[in-house]
mmCIF file of the N, C-alpha and C atoms, coordinates in Angstrom:
data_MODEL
# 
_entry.id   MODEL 
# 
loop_
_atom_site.group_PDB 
_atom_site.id 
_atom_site.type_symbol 
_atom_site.label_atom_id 
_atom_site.label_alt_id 
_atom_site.label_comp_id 
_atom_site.label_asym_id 
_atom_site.label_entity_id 
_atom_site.label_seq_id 
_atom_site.pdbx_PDB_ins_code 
_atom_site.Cartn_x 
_atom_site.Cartn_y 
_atom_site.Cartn_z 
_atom_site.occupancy 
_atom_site.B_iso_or_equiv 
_atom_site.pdbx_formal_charge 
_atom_site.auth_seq_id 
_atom_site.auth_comp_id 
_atom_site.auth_asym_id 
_atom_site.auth_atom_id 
_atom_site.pdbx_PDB_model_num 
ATOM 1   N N  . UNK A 1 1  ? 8.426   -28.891 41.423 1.00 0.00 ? 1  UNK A N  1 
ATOM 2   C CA . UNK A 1 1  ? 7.048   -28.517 41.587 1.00 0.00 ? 1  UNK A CA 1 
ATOM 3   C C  . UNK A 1 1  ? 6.176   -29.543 40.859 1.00 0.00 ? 1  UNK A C  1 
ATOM 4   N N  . UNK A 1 2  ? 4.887   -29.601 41.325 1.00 0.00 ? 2  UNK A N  1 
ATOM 5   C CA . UNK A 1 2  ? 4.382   -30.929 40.701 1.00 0.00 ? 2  UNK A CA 1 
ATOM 6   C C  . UNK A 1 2  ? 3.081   -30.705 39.925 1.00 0.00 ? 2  UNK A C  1 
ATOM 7   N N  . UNK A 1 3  ? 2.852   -31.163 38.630 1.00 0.00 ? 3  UNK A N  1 
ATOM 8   C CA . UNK A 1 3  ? 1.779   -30.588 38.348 1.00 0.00 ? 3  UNK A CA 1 
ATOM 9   C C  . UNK A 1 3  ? 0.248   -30.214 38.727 1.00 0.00 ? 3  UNK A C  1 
ATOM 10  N N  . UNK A 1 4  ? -0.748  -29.516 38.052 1.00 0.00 ? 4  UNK A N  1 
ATOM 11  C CA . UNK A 1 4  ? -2.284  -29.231 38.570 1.00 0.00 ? 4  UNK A CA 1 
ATOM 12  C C  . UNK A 1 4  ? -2.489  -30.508 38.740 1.00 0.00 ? 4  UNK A C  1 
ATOM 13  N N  . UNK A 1 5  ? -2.175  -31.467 37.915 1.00 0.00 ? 5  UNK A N  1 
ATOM 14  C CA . UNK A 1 5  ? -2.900  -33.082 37.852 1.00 0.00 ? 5  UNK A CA 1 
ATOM 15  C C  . UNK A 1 5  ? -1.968  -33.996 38.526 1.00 0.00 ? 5  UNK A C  1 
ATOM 16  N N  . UNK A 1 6  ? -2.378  -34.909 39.823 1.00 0.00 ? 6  UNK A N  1 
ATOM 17  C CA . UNK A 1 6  ? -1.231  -35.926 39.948 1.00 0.00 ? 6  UNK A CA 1 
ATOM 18  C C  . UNK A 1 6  ? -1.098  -36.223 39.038 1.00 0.00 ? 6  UNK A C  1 
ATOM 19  N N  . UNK A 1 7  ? -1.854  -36.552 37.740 1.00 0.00 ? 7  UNK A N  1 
ATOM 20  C CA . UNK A 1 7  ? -1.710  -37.797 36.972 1.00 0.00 ? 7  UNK A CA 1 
ATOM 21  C C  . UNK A 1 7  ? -0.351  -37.486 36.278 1.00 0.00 ? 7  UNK A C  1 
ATOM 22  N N  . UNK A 1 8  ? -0.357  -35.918 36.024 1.00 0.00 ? 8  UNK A N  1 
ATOM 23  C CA . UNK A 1 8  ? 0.787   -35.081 35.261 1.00 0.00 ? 8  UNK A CA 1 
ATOM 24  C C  . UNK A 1 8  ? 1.933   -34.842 35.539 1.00 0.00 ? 8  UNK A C  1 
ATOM 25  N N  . UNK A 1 9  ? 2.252   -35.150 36.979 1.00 0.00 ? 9  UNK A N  1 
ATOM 26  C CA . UNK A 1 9  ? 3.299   -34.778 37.352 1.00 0.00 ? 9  UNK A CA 1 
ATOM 27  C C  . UNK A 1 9  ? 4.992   -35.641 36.734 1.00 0.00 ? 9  UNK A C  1 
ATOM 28  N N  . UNK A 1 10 ? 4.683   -36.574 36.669 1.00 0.00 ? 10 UNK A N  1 
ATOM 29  C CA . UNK A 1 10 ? 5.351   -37.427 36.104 1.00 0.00 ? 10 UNK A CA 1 
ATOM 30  C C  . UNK A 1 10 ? 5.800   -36.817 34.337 1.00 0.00 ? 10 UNK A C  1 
ATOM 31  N N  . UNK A 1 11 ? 4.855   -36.393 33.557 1.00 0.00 ? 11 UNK A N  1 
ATOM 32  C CA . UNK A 1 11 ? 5.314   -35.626 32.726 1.00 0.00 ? 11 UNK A CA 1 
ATOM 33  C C  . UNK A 1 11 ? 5.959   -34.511 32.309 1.00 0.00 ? 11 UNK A C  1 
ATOM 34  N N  . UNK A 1 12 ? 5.870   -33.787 33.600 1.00 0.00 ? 12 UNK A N  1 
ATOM 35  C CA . UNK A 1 12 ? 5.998   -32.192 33.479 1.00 0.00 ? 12 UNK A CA 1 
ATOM 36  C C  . UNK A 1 12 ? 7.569   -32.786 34.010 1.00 0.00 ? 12 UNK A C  1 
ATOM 37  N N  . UNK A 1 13 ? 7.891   -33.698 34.528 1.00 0.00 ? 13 UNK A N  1 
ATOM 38  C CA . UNK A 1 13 ? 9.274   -34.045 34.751 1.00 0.00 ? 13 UNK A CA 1 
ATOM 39  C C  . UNK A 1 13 ? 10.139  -34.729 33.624 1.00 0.00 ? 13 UNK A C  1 
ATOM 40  N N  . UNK A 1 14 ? 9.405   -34.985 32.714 1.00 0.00 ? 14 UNK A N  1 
ATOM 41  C CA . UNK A 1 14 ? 10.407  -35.494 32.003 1.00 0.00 ? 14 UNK A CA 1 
ATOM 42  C C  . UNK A 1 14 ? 10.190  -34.299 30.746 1.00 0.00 ? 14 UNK A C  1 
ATOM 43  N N  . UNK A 1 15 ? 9.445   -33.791 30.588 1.00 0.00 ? 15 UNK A N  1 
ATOM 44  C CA . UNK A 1 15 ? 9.307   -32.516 29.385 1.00 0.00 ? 15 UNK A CA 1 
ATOM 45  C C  . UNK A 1 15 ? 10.338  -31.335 30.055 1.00 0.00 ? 15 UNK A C  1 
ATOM 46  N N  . UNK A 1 16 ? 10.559  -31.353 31.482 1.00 0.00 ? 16 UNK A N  1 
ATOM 47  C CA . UNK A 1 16 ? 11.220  -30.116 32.398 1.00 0.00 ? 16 UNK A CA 1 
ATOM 48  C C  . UNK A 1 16 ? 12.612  -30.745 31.795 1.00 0.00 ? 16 UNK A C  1 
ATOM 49  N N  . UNK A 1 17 ? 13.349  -31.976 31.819 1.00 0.00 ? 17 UNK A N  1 
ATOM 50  C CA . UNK A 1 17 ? 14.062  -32.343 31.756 1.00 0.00 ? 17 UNK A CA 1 
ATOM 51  C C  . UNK A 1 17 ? 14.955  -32.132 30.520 1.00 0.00 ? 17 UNK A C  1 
ATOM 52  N N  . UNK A 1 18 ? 14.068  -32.732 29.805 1.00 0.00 ? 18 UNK A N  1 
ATOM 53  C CA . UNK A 1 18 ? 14.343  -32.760 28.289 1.00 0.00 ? 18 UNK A CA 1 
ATOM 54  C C  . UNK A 1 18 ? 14.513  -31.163 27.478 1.00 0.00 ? 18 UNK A C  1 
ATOM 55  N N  . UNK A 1 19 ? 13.541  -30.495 28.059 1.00 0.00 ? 19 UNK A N  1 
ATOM 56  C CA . UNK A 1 19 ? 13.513  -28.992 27.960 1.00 0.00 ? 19 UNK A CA 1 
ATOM 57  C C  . UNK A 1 19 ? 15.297  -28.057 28.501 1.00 0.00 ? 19 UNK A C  1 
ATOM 58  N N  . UNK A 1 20 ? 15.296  -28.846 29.546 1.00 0.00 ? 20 UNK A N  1 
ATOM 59  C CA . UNK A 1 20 ? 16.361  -28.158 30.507 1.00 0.00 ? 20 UNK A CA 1 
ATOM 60  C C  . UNK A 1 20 ? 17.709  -28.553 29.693 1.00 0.00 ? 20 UNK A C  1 
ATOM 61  N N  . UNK A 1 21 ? 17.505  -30.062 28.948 1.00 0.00 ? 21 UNK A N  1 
ATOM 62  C CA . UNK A 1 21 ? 19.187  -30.393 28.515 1.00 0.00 ? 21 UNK A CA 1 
ATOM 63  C C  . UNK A 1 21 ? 19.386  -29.755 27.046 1.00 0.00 ? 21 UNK A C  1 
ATOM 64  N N  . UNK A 1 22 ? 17.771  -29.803 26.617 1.00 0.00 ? 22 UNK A N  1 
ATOM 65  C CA . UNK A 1 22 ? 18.129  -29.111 25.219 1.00 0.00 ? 22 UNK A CA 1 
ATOM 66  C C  . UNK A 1 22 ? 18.258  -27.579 24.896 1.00 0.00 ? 22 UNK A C  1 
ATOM 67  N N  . UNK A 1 23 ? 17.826  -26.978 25.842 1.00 0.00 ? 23 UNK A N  1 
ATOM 68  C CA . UNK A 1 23 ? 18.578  -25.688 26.596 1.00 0.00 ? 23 UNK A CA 1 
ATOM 69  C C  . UNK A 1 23 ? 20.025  -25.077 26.463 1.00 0.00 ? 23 UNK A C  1 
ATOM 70  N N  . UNK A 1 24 ? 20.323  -26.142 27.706 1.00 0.00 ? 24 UNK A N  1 
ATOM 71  C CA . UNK A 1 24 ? 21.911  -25.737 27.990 1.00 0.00 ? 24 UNK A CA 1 
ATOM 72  C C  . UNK A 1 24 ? 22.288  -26.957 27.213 1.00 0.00 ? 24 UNK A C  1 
ATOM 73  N N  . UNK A 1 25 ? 22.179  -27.134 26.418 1.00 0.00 ? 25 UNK A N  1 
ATOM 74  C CA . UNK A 1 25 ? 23.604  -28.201 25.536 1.00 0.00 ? 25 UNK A CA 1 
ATOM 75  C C  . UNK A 1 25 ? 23.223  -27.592 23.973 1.00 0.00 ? 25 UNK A C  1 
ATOM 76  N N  . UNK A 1 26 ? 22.212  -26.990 23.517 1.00 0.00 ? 26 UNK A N  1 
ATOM 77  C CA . UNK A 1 26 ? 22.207  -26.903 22.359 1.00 0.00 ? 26 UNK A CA 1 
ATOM 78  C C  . UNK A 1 26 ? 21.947  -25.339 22.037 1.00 0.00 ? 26 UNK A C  1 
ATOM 79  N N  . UNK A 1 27 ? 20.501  -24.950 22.534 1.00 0.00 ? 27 UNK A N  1 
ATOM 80  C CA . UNK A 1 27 ? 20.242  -23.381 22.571 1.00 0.00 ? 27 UNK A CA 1 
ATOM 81  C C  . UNK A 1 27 ? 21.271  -22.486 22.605 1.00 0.00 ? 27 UNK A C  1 
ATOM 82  N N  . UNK A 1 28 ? 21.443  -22.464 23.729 1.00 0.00 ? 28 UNK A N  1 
ATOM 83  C CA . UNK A 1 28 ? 22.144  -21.667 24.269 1.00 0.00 ? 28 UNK A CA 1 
ATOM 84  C C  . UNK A 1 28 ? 24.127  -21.587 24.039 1.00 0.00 ? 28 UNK A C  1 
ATOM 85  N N  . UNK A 1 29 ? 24.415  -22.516 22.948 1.00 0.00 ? 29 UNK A N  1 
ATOM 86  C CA . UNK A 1 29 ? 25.709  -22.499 22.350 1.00 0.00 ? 29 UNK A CA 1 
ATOM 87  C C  . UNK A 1 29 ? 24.832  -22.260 20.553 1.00 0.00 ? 29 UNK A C  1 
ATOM 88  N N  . UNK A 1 30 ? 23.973  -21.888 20.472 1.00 0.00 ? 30 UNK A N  1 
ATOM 89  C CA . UNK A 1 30 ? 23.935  -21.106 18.987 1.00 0.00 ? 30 UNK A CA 1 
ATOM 90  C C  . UNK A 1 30 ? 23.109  -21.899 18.532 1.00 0.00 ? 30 UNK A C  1 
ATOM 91  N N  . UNK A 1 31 ? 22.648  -23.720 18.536 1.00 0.00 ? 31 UNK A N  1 
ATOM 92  C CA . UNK A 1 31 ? 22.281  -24.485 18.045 1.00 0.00 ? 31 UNK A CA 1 
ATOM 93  C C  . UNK A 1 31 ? 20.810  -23.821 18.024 1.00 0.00 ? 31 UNK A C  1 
ATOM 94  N N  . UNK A 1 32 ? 19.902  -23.331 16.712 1.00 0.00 ? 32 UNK A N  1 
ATOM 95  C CA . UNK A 1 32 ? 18.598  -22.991 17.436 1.00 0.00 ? 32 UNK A CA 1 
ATOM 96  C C  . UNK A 1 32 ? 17.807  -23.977 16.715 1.00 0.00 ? 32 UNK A C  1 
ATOM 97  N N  . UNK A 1 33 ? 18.396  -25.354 16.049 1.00 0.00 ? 33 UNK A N  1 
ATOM 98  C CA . UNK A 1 33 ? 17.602  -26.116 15.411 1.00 0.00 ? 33 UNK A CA 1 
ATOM 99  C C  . UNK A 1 33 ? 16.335  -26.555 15.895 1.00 0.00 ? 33 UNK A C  1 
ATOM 100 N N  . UNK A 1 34 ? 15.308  -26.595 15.811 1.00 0.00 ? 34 UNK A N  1 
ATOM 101 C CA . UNK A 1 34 ? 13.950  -27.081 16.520 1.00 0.00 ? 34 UNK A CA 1 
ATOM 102 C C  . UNK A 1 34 ? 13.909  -27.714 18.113 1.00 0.00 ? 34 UNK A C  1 
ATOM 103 N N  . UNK A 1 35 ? 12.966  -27.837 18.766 1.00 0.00 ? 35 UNK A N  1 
ATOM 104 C CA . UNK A 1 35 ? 13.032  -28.239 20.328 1.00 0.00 ? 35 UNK A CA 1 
ATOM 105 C C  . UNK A 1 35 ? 12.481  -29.795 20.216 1.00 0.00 ? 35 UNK A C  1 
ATOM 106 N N  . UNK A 1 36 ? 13.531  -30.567 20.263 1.00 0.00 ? 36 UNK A N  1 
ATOM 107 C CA . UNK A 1 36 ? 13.658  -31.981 20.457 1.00 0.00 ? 36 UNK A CA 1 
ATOM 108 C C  . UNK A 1 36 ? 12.150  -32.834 21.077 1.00 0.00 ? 36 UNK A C  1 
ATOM 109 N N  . UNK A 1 37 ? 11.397  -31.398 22.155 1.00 0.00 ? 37 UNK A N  1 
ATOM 110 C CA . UNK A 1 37 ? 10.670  -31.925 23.128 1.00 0.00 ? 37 UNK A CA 1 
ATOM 111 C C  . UNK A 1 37 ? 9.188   -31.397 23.020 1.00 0.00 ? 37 UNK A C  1 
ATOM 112 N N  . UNK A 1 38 ? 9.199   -31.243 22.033 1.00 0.00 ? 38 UNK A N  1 
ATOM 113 C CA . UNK A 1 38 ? 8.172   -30.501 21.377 1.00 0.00 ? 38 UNK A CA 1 
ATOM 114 C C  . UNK A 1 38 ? 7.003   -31.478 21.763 1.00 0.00 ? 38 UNK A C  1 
ATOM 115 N N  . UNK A 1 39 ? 7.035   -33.032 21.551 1.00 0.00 ? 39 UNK A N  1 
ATOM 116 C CA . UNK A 1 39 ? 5.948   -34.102 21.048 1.00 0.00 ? 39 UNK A CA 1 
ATOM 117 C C  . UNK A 1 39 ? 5.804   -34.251 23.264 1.00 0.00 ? 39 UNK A C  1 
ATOM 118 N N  . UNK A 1 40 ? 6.719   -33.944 23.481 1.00 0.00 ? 40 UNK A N  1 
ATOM 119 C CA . UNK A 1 40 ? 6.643   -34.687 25.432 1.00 0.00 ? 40 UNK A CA 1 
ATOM 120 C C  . UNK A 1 40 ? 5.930   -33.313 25.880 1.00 0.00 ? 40 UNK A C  1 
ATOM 121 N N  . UNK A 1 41 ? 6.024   -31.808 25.389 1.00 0.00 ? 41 UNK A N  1 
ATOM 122 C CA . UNK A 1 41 ? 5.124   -30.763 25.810 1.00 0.00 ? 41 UNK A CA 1 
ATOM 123 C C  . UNK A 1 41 ? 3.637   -31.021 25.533 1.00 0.00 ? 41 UNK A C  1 
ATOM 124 N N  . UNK A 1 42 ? 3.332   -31.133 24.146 1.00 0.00 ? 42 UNK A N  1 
ATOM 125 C CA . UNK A 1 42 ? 1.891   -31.632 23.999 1.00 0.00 ? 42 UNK A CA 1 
ATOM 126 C C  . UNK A 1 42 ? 1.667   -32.595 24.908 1.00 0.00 ? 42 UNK A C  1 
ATOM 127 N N  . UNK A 1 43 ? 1.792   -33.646 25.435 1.00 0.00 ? 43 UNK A N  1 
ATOM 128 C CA . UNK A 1 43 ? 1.441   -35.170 26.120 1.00 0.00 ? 43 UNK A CA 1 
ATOM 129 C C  . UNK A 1 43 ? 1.066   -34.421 27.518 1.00 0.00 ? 43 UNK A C  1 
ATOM 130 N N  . UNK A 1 44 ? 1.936   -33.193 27.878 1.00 0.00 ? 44 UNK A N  1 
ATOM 131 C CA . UNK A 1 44 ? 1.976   -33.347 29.105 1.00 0.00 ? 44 UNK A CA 1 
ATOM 132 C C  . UNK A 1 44 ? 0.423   -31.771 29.200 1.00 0.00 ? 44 UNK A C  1 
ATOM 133 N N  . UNK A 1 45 ? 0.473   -31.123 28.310 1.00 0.00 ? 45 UNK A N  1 
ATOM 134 C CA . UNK A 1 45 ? -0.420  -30.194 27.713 1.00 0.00 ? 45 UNK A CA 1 
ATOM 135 C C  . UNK A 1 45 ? -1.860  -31.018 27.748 1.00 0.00 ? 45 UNK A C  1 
ATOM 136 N N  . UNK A 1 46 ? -2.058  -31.607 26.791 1.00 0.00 ? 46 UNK A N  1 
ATOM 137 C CA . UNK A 1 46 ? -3.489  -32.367 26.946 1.00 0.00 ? 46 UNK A CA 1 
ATOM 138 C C  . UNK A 1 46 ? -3.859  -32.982 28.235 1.00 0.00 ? 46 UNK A C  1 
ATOM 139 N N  . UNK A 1 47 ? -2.361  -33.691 29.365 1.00 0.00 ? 47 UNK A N  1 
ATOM 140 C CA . UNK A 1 47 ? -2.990  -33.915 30.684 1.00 0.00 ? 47 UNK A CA 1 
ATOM 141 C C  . UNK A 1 47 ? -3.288  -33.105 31.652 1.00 0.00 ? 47 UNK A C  1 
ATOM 142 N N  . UNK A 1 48 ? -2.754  -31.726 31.272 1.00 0.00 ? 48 UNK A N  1 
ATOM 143 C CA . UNK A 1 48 ? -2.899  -30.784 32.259 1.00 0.00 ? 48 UNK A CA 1 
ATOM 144 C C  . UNK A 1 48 ? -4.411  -30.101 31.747 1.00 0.00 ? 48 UNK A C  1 
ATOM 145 N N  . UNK A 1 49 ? -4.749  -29.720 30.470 1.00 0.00 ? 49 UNK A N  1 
ATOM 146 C CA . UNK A 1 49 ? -6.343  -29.521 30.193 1.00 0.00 ? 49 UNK A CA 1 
ATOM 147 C C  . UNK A 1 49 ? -7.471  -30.226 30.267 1.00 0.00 ? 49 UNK A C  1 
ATOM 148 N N  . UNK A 1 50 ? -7.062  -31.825 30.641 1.00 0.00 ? 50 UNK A N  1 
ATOM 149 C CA . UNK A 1 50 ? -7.814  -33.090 30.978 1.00 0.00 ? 50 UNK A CA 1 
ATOM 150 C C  . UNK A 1 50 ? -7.951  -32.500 32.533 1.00 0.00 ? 50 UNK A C  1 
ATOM 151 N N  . UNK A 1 51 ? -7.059  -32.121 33.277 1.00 0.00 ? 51 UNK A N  1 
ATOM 152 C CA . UNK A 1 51 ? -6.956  -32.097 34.671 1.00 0.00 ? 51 UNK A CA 1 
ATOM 153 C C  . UNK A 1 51 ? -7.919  -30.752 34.948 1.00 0.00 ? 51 UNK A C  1 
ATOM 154 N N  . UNK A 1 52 ? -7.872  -29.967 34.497 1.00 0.00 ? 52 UNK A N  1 
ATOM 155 C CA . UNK A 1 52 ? -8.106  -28.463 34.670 1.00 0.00 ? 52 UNK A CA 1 
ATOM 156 C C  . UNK A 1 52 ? -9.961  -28.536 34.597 1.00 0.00 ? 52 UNK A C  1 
ATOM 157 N N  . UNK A 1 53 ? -10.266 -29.334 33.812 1.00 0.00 ? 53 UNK A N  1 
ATOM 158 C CA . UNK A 1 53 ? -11.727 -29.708 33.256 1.00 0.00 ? 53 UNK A CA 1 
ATOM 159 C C  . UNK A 1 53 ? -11.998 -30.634 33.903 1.00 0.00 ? 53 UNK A C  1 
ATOM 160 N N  . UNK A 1 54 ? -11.494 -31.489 34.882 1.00 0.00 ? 54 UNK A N  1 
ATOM 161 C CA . UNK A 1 54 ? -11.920 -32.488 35.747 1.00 0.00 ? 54 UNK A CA 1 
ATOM 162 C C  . UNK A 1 54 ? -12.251 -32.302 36.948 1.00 0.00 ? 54 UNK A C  1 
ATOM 163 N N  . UNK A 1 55 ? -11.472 -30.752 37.251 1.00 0.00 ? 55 UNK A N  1 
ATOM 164 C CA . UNK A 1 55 ? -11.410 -29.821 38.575 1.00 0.00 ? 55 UNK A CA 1 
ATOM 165 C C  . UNK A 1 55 ? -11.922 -29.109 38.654 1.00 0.00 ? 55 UNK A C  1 
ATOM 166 N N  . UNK A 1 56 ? -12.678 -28.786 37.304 1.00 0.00 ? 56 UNK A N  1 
ATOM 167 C CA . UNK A 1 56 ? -13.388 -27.274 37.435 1.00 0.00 ? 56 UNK A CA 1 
ATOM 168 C C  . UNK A 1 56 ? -12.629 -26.502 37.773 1.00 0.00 ? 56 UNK A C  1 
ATOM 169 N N  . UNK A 1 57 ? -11.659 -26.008 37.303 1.00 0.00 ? 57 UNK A N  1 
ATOM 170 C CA . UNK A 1 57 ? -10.661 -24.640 37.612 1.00 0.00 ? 57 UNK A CA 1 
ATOM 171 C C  . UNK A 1 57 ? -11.376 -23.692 36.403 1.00 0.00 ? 57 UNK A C  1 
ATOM 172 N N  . UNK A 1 58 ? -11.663 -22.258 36.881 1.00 0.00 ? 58 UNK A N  1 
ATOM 173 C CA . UNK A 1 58 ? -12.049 -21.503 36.391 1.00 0.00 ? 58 UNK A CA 1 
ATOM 174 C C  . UNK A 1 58 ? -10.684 -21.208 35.171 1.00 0.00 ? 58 UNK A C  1 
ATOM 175 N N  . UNK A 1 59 ? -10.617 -20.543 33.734 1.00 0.00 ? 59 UNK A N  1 
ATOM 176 C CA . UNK A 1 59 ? -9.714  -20.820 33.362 1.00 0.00 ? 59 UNK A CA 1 
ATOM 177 C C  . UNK A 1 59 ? -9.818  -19.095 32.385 1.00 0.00 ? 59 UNK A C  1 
ATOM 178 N N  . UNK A 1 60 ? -11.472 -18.631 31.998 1.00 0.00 ? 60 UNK A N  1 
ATOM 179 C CA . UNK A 1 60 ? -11.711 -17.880 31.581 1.00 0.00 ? 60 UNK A CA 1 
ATOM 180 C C  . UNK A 1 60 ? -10.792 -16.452 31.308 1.00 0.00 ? 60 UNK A C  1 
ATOM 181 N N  . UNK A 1 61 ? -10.145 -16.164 30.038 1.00 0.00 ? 61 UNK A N  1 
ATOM 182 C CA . UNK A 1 61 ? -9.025  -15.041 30.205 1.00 0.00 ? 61 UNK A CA 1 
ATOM 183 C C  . UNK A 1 61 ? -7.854  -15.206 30.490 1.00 0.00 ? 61 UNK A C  1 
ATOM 184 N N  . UNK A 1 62 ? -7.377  -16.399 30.565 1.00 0.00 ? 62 UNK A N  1 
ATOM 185 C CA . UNK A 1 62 ? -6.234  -17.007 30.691 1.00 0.00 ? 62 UNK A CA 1 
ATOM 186 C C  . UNK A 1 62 ? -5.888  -17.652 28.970 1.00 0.00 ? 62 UNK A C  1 
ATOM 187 N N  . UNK A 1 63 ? -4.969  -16.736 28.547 1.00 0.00 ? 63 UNK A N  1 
ATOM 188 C CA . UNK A 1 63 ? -3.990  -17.081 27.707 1.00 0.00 ? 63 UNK A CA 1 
ATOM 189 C C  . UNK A 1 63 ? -3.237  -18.213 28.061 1.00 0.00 ? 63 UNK A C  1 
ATOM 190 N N  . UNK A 1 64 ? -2.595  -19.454 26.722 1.00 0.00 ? 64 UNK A N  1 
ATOM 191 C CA . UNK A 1 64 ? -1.794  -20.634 26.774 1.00 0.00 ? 64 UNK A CA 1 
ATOM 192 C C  . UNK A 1 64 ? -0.915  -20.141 25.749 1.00 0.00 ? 64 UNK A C  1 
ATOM 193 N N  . UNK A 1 65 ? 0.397   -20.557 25.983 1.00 0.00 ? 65 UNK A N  1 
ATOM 194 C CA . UNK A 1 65 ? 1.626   -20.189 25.129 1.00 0.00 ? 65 UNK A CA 1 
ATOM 195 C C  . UNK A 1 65 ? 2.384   -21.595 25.022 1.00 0.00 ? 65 UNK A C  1 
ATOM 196 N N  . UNK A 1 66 ? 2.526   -22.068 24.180 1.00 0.00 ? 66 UNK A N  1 
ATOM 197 C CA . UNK A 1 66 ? 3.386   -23.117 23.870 1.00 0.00 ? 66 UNK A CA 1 
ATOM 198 C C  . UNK A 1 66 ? 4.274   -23.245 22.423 1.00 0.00 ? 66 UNK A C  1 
ATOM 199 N N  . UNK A 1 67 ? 5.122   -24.676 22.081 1.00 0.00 ? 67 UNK A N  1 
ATOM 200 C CA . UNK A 1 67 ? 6.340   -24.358 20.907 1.00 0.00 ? 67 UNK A CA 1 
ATOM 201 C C  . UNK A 1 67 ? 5.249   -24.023 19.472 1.00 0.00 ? 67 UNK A C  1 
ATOM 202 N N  . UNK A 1 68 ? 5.458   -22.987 19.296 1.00 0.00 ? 68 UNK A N  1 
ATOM 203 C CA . UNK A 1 68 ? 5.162   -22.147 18.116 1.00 0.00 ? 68 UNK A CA 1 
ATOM 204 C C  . UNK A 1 68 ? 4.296   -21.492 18.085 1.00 0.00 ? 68 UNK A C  1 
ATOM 205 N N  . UNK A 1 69 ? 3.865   -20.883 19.071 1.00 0.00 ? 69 UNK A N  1 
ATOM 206 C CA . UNK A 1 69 ? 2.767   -19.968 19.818 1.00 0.00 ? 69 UNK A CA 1 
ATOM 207 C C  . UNK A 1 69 ? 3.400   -18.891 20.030 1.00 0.00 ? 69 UNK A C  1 
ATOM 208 N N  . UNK A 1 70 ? 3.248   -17.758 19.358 1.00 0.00 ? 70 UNK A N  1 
ATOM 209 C CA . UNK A 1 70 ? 3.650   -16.480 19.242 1.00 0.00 ? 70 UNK A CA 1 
ATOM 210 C C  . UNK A 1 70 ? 2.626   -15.771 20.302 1.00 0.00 ? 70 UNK A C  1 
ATOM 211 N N  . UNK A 1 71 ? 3.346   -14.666 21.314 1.00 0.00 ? 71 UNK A N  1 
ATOM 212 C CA . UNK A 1 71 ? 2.136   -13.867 21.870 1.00 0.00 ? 71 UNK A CA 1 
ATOM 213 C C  . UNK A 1 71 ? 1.129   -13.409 20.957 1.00 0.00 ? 71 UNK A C  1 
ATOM 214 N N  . UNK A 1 72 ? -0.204  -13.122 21.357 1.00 0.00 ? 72 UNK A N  1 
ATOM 215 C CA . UNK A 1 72 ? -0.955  -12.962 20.160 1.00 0.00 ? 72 UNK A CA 1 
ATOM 216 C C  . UNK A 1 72 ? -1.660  -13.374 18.832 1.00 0.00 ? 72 UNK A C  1 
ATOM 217 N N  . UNK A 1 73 ? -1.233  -14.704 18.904 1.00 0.00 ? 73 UNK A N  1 
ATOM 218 C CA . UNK A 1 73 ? -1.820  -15.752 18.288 1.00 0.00 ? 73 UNK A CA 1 
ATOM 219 C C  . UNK A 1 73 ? -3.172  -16.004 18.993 1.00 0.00 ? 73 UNK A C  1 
ATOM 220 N N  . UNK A 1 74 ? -4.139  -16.103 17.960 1.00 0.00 ? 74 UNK A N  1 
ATOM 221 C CA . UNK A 1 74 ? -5.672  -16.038 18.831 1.00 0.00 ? 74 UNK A CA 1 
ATOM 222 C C  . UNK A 1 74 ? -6.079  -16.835 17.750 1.00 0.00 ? 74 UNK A C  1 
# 
């Protein structure tokens, strides 16, 4: 799937990636040491809120959850 932003799409593939191996090779065998991909989520985060504000996408009431974002964090 490709991101809101062409410009993004290219990121959301390599954060999907990196996300996906540190997943199944580390998570998910017990390892819960920090997410490797933490710094490639932000990069791809600021292009998708660059994109969203360039498009005028209404956004109002829409909650963002990302690494260390607890539900309910306001």
């Amino acid at each position: 799937m490709n991101s809101v932003g062409e410009g993004c799409t290219d990121l959301k593939r390599e954060y999907d990636q990196c996300f996906n191996r540190w997943f199944a090779e580390k998570f998910l065998k017990g390892d819960r040491s920090g997410d490797p991909c933490t710094e490639m989520f932000k990069k791809y985060q600021h292009c998708v809120q660059k994109a969203i504000k360039e498009k005028d996408i209404p956004i109002d009431g829409v909650e963002f959850m990302g690494p260390n974002k607890e539900k309910g964090d306001r």
